[in-house]
C-alpha positions, 0 to 999 in steps of 0.5 A: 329267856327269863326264868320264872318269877319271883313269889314269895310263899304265904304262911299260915299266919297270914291266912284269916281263919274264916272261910268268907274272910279266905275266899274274899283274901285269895283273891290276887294270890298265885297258885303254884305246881311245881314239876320237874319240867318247870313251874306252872303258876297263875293268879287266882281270879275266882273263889267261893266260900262254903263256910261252917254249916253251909248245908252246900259244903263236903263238912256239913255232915261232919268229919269222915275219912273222905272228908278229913282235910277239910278240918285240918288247920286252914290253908290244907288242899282237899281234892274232890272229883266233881261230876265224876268227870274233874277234880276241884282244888278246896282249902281248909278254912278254919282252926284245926277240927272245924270243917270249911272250905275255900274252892279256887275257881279261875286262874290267870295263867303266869308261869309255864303256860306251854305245859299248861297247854300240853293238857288243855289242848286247844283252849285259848288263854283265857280258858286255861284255867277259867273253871275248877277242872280246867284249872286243875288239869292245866296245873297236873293238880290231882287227889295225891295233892289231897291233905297237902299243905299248901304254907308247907309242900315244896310243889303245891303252894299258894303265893303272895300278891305280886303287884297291887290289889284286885278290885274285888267283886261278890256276887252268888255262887254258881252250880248250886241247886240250893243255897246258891242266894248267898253271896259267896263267890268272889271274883276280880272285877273285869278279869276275862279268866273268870267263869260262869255263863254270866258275870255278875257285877256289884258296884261300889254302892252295892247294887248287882248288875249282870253282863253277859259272858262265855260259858265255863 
């Protein structure tokens, strides 16, 4: 049985200091947990941008005690419970002391796919991790990650590209009940992993065209 594969940790250098410029880079990239059990990975399939004064966005109203990793230097985890039900995983988006954020929202699953299924019970593949709780059931990913640093903690760290690149789609977000005509959410184009009740496609020529999809 092969062992886990070979990933190679982003640093901070490599991560632009923009929130859309993020979301649209973190694309492609692995999201890594590791446990003592194993590794859980997956490649990340679906962000959304919630850049400086976004009135959608956790910084918007400023820096507060609850709020305060998203003004840390980018590439930072702040972990919010959303709904009262599930926890999304955001990342600190720009220079130290402004607030932005990047939220991962879909993962194909890579690595440790029979532990990420002790927690998702019943779901199929490509439900795993296709939505911001789901995803950071499936990963144990949980508010002690709250402030990590994803270029520097041994057990929560964002990954190179493996192979390749995307085809990388945008189109608006979903969930909002304001701000939600602005086109913030990325994706890879024709992956089944992303979420949403529709899939939004833009062409090469920049026209939107909508196709129907399973709900997230």
């Amino acid at each position: 049985m092969s062992g886990p594969l070979t990933i190679s940790r982003l640093a901070r250098r490599q991560l632009p200091v923009d929130a859309v410029a993020l979301a649209r880079f973190l694309i492609g990239k692995i999201l890594v947990r590791e446990l003592s059990a194993g590794r859980l990975s997956g490649r990340i399939v679906e962000t959304e941008a919630y850049p400086v004064g976004d009135s959608t966005g956790y910084a918007f109203r400023g820096r507060t005690e609850r709020n305060a990793p998203l003004f840390m230097k980018r590439g930072h985890a702040y972990i919010r419970l959303m709904y009262g039900a599930s926890h999304g995983l955001n990342v600190s988006a720009e220079r130290e002391g402004v607030g932005a954020a990047v939220l991962i929202r879909a993962l194909v699953p890579i690595d440790g796919i029979g532990l990420m299924r002790r927690r998702r019970a019943g779901a199929k593949l490509e439900d795993l991790a296709r939505g911001p709780g789901r995803l950071t059931a499936a990963l144990r990913i949980d508010p002690r990650f709250n402030a990590a640093d994803l270029c520097e903690n041994p057990v929560l760290w964002i990954g190179a590209t493996l192979k390749g690149s995307p085809r990388i789609g945008v189109t608006t977000r979903i969930g909002l009940s304001r701000g939600q005509d602005r086109p913030l959410r990325f994706y890879e184009v024709g992956s089944p992993f992303v979420s949403g009740p529709r899939r939004l496609l833009m062409d090469p020529r920049g026209r939107t065209k909508a196709r129907r999809g399973s709900r997230g």
